[in-house]
C-alpha positions as a printed Julia matrix, in Angstrom:
501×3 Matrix{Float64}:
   0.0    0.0     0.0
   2.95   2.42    1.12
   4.84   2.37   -1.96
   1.94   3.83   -3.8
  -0.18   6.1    -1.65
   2.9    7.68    0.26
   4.36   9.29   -2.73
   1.72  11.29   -3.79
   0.77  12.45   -0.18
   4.65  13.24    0.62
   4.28  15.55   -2.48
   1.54  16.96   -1.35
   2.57  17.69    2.25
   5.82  19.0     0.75
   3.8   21.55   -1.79
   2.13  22.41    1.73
   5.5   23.16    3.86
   5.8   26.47    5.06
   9.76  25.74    5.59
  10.11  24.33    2.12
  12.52  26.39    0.56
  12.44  27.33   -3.31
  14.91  24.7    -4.51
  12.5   22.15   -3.48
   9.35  23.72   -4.42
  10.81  24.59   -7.89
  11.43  20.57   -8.1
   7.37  19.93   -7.67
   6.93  21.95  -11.44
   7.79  18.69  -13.22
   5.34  16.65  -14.35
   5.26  13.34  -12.14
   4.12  16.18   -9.2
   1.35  16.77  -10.92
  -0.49  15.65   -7.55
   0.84  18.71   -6.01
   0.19  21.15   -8.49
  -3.08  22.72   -6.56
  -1.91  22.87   -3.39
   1.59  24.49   -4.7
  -0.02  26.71   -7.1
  -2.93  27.81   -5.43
  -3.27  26.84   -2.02
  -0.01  28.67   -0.74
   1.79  32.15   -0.94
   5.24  31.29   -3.0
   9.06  33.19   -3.19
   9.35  35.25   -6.19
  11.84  32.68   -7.73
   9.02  29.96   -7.4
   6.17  32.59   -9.29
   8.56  33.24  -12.01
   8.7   29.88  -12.61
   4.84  29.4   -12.12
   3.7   32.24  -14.75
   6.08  30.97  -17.55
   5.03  26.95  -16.92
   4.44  25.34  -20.34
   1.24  23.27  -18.37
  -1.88  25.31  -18.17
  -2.48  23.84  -15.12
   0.3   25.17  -13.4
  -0.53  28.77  -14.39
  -4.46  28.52  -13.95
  -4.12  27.93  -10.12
  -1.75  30.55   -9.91
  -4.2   32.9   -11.35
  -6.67  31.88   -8.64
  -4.44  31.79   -5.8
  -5.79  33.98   -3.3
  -2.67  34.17   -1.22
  -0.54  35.78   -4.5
  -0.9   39.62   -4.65
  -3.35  41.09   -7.47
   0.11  42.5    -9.08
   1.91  38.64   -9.47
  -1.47  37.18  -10.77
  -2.33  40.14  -12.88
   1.13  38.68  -14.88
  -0.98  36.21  -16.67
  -3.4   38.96  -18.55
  -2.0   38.22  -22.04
  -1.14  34.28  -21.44
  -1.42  32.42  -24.46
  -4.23  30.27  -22.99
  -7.87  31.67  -22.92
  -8.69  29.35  -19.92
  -6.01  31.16  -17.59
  -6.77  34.58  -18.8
 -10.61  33.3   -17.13
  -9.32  32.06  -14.13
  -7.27  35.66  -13.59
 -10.41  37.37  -14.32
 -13.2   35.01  -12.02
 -10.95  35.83   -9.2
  -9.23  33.94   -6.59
 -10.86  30.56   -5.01
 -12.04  29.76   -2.78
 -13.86  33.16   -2.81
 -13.98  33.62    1.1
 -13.93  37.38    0.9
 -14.45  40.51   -1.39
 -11.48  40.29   -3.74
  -8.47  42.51   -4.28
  -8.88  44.35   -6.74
  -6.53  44.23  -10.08
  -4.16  46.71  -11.15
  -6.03  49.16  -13.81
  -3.34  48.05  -16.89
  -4.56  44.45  -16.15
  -8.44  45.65  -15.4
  -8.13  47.63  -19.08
  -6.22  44.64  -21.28
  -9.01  42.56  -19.7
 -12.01  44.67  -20.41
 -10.59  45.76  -23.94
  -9.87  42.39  -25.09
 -10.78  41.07  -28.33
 -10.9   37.5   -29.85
  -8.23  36.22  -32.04
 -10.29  34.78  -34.72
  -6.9   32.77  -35.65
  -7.39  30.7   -32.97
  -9.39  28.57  -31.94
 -10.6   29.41  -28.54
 -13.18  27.83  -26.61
 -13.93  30.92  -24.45
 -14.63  34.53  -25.99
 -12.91  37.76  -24.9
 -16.4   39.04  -23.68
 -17.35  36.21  -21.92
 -13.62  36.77  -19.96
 -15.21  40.24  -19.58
 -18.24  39.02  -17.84
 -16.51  36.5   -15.29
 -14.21  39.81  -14.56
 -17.57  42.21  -14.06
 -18.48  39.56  -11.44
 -15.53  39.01   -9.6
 -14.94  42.1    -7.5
 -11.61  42.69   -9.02
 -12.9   45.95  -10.2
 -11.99  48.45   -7.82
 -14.55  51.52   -7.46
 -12.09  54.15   -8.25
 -11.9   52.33  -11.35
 -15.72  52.22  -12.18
 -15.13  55.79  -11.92
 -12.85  56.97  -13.91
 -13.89  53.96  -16.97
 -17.11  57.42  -17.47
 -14.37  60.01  -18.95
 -11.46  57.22  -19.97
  -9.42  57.65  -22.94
 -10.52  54.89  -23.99
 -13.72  54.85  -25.87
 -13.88  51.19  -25.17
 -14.36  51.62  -21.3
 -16.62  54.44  -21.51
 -19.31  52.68  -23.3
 -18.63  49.75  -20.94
 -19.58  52.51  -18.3
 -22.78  53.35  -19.43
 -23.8   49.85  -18.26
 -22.92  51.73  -14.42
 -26.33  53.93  -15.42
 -28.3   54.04  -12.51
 -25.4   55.14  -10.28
 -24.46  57.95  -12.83
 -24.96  61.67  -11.82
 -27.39  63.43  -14.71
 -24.07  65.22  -15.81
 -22.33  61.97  -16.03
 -25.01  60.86  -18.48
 -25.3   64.06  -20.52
 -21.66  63.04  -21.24
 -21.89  59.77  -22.17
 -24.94  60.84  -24.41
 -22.78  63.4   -25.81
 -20.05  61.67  -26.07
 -17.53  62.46  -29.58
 -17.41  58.54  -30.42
 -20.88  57.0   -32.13
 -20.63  53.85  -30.55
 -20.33  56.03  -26.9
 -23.21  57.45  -27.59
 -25.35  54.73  -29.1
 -24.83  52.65  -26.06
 -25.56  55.52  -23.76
 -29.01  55.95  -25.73
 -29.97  52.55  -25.58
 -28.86  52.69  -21.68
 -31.01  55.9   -21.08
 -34.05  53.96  -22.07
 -33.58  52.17  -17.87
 -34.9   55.17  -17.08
 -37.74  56.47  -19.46
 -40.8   54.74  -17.97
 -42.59  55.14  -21.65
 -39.59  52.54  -23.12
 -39.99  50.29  -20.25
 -43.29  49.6   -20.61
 -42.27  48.58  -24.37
 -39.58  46.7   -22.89
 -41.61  44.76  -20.06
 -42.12  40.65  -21.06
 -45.69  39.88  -19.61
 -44.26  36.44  -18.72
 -42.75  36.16  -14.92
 -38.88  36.05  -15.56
 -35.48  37.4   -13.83
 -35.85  40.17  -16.3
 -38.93  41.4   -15.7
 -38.42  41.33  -12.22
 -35.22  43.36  -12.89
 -36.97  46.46  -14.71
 -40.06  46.71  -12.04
 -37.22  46.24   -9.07
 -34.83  49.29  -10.77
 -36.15  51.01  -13.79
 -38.23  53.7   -14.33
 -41.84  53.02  -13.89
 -44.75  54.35  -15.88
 -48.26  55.04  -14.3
 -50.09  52.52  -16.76
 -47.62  49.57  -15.68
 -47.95  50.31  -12.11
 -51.78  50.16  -12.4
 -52.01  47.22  -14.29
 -49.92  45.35  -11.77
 -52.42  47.45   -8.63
 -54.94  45.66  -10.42
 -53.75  41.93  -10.62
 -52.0   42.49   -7.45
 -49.51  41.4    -9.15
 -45.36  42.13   -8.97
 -46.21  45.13   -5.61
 -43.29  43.96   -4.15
 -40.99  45.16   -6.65
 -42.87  48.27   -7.01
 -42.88  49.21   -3.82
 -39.03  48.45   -3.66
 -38.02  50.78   -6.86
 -36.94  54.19   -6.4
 -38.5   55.16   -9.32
 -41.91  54.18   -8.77
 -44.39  56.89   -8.7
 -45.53  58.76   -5.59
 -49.08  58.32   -5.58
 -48.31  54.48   -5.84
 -46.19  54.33   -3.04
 -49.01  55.79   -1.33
 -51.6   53.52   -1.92
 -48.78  50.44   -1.75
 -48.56  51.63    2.18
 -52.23  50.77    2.62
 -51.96  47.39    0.95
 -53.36  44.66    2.84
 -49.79  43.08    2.81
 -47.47  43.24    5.37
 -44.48  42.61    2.92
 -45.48  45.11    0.55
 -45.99  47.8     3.19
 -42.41  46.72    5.02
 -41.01  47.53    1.64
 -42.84  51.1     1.41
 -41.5   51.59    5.46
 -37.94  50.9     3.87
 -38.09  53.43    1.03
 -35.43  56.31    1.3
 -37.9   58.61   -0.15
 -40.83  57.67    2.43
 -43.14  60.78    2.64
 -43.21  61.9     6.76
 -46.94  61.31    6.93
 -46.93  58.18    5.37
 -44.04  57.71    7.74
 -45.99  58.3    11.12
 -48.82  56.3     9.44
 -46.77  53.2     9.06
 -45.31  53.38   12.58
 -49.05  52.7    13.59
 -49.13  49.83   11.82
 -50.98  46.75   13.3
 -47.98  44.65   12.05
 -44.52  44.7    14.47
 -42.49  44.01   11.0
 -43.43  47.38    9.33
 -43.64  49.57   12.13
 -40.02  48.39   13.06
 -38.51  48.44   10.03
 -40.11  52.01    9.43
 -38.81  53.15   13.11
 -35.46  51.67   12.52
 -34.11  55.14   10.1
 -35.55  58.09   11.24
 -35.5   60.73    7.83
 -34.23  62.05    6.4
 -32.65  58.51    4.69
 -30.4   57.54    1.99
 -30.85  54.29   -0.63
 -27.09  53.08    0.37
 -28.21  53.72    4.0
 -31.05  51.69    2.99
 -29.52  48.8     1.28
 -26.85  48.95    3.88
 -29.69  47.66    6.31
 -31.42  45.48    4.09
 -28.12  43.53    3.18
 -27.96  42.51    7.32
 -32.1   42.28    7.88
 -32.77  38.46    8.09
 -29.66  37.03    7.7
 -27.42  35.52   10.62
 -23.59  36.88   11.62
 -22.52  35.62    7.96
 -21.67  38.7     6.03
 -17.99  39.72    4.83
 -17.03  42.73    3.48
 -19.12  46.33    2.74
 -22.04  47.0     0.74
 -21.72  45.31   -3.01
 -19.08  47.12   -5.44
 -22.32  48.38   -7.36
 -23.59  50.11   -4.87
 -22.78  53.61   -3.02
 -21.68  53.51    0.34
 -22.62  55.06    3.23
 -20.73  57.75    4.69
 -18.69  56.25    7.59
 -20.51  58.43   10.21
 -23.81  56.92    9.49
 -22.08  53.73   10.66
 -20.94  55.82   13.76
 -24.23  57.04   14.61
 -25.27  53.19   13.94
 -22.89  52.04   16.22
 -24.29  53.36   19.81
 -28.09  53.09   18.76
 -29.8   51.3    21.31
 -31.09  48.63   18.46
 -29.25  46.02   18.07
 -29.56  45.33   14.37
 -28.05  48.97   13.72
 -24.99  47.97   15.5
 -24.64  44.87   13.62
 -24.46  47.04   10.46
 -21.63  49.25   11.96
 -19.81  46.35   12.66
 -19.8   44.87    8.99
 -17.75  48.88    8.4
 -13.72  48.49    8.25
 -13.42  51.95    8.76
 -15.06  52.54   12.56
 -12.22  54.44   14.64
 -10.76  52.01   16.92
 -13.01  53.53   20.34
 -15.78  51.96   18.7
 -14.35  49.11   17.77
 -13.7   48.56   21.15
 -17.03  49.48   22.1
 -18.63  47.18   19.53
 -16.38  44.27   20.82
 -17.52  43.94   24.1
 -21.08  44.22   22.65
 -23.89  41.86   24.1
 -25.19  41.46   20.89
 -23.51  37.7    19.82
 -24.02  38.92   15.44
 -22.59  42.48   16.87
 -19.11  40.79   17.85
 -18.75  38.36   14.91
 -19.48  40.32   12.27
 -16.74  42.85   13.59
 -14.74  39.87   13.84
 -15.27  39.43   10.24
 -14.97  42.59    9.1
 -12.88  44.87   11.0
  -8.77  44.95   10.79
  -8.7   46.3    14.47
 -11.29  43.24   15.93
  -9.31  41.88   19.16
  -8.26  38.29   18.49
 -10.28  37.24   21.02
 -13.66  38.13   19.45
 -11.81  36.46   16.0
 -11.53  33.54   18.07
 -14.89  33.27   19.31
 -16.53  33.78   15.74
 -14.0   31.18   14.48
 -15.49  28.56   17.34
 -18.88  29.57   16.56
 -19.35  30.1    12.93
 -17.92  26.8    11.63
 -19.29  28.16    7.64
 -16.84  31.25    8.02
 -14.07  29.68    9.23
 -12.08  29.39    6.05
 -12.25  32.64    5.61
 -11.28  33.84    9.23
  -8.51  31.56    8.98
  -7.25  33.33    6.35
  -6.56  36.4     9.05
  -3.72  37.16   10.64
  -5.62  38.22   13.8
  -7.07  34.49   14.51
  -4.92  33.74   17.44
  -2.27  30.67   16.44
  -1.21  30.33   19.69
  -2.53  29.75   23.08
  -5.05  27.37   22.26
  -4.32  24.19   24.63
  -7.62  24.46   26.44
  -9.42  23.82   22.53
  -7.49  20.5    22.26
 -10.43  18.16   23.4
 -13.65  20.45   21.92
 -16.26  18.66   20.12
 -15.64  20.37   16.73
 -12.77  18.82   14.69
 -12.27  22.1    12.73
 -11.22  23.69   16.3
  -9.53  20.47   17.5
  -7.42  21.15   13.91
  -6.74  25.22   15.18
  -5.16  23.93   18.38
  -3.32  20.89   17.09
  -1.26  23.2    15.12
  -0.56  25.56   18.06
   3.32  25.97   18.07
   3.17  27.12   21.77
   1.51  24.07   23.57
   3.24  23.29   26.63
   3.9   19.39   24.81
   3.3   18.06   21.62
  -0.37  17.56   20.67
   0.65  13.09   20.11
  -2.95  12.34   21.57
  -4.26  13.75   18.33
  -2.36  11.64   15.73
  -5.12   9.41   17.22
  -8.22  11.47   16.76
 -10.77  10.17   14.17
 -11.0   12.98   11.74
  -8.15  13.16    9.28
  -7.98  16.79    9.48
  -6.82  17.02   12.96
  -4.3   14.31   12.57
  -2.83  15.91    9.43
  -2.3   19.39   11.74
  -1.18  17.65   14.52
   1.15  15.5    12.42
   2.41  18.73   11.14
   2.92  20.26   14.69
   6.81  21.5    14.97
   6.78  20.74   18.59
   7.07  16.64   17.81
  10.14  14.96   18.13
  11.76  14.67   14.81
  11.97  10.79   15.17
   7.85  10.74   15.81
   8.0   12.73   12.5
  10.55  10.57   10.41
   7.8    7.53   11.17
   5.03   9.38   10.5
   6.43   9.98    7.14
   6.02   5.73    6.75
   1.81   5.98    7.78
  -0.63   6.81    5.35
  -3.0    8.23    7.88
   0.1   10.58    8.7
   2.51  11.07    6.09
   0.62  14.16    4.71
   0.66  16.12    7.59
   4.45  14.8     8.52
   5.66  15.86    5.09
   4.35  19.36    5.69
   5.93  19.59    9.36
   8.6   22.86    9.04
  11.42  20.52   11.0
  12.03  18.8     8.37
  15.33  19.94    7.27
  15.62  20.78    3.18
  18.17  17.3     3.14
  15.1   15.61    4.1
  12.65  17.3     1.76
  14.7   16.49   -1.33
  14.75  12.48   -0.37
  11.34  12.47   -0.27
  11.06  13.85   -3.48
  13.7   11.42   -4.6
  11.62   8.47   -3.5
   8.71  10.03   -5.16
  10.14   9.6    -8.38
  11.23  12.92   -8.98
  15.04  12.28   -9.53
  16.01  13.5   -12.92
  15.88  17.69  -11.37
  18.51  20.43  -11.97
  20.93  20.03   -9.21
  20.56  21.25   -5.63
């Protein structure tokens, strides 16, 4: 059994080592470590020797999950915007994976080659320039100062790509675009404009329930005679009472609608009239009268959506308000975070730029979603909250992992918890006061890989572990092991016929 299953999981504990120096990881690029490709190329941060290698690989493979690797900075990946292969050139623009958090964004040469792109009709690619585009759009790699400055580019190419940004474009912005010297500019910009002429959406609205037609009555302008039609087959209210665009006197009678879901909507509006306003905080239903007494006026939509995004939803959310969307100032999430409610403090706490009193404040809150999602979202969150969301949130935990403020050390009293995942955070502790050799035993594989990777064994329990399938993973990735010892077990991997040491 040993002679075939312990190669390939010495390779990949050895792609894994943090001590593995470049000599040795440069050896995994052949082809029998193929097996290790993944974890080397995309499950690891690598020395600058090792990327040069990585980007100029002949194997696809090699250079696809380096252009997903979310531990490389935006800069190194960015390096494979004009490969050769269509299916890397994807993989930089869908972003990193896992995707555990919003992205980094790219660096604006690589955002522009990507957006600009064209096909090469001389070859025969399986995936189109624009559909690269679309996977980029997507990603979050686009930063916002970007999106902004694509509306007055040089390039004609980006600022027709910005009229797709409509809705969140100032009149003047439009007037430009509409204006703009190239035809194609303002072509696109005409046919954009139509979003928000309610006579053109009515032409434009299928009668058939779909995503798109819930799109236009959700965001685009809304005429009277669609608005009535749907009053009178009660039919699509939600969306209408949701759009900014729909007209007053339907918001009006939408407030009175018999239901509760359609009138939380109208108690959520930015634009909620101040008698309608006290009306709704009568309501008979606890729903829309709290929703409609959570933001006194006057409101903003980001301050809106900024709510809405945390409404509903458990401690789970990473990262601010959607790249599409405005954000709200930062001292809205101040005021938000000493209200007495506790839902407005949970959205302050999803803000990475509360000054560090409040973060303070916020992390000694008594609100449970309160502390994690500062936890997940703040730079400044003590470790100890970290630490606590990490034992508690078992669906984040790749992603809090991936923080250098999750305590590494200090975790001796987690060694017998019931949840393997924690049982894996302390057997890797490098400060227990003995080596964690209870949990080479434990039953999930996890744990005995991190424990078999624990420093603080004695190199001869290592060198054996290296000989047990249920171990040699985790052994092969332990940092003791001296480069000497690296090399041999890529020797008895098969990997012998390697530029010399």
């Amino acid at each position: 059994m040993s002679s075939t299953v312990l190669p390939e999981l010495w390779l990949r504990g050895v792609a894994a080592n943090p001590a593995a120096p470049s000599e040795v990881l440069l050896r995994l690029l052949t082809a029998p470590a193929r097996p290790a490709w993944t974890i080397l190329c995309k499950e690891r941060d690598l020395p600058a020797d090792v990327v040069e290698a990585v980007v100029s690989h002949p194997e696809r493979a090699v250079r696809r999950g380096f252009a997903r690797n979310r531990h490389a900075a935006p800069e190194q990946r960015g390096r494979l915007v004009n490969d050769s292969d269509a299916h890397v050139r994807a993989a930089l623009a869908s972003g990193p994976r896992p995707l555990l958090s919003r992205a980094e964004a790219l660096p604006d040469d690589v955002l522009e080659t990507l957006l600009t792109a064209k096909d090469d009709n001389s070859q025969g690619q399986m995936l189109t320039a624009d559909e690269i585009r679309q996977e980029l759009v997507i990603s979050g790699q686009i930063s916002q100062s970007f999106r902004r400055r694509m509306i007055d580019h040089p390039n004609p190419e980006l600022r027709a790509q910005a009229v797709g940004l409509w809705l969140w474009l100032t009149p003047s912005q439009r007037d430009a675009l509409l204006a703009d010297p190239t035809p194609a500019v303002r072509e696109t910009a005409r046919r954009q404009s139509r979003i928000l002429d309610p006579a053109a959406m009515e032409a434009d609205l299928p009668e058939q329930d779909c995503h798109y037609r819930a799109l236009l009555l959700v965001n685009y302008a809304v005429s009277l005679a669609v608005a009535e039609r749907c009053l009178a087959d009660r039919r699509d209210l939600w969306a209408l009472a949701q759009n900014p665009h729909t007209p007053s006197d339907v918001v009006s009678r939408l407030a009175h609608d018999p239901d509760p879901h359609v009138r939380e909507r109208v108690a959520a509006r930015a634009d909620l009239d101040p008698a309608l306003m006290a009306e709704l905080a009568q309501d008979p239903d606890g729903t829309v009268r709290n929703r409609v007494l959570l933001q006194p006026l006057p409101r903003a939509w980001s301050e809106c959506a900024a709510i809405d995004r945390i409404i509903g939803n458990a401690a789970q959310s990473i990262g601010p308000v959607d790249e599409m969307l405005i954000e709200p100032e930062t001292s809205w999430y101040e005021t938000c975070a000493v209200s007495p409610d506790p839902l407005l403090r949970r959205i302050a706490a999803t803000c990475p730029r509360l000054p560090a009193e409040l973060v303070h404040r916020l992390a000694d809150d008594t609100d449970t979603d309160v502390r994690h999602l500062l936890a997940y979202n703040h730079p400044l969150a003590p470790p100890t909250i970290v630490l606590d969301a990490f034992i508690a949130t078992p669906r984040q935990r790749p992603y809090l992992l991936t923080l250098s403020r999750l305590p590494r050390t200090g975790l001796h009293h987690l060694l017998d918890h019931d949840d393997p995942g924690v049982r894996a955070l302390a057997a890797a502790d490098t400060s227990l006061p003995r080596p964690p050799v209870q949990l080479l035993a434990d039953p999930e594989p996890r744990v005995r890989r991190a424990a078999a990777a624990n420093p603080l064994l004695p190199y001869a329990l290592i060198s054996s572990l290296l000989n047990a399938p249920e171990h040699a993973e985790g052994a092969a990735a332990n940092p003791s092991l001296p480069t000497e010892r690296l090399h041999a077990l890529l020797d008895l991997s098969g990997l012998l016929q390697v530029a010399a040491r």
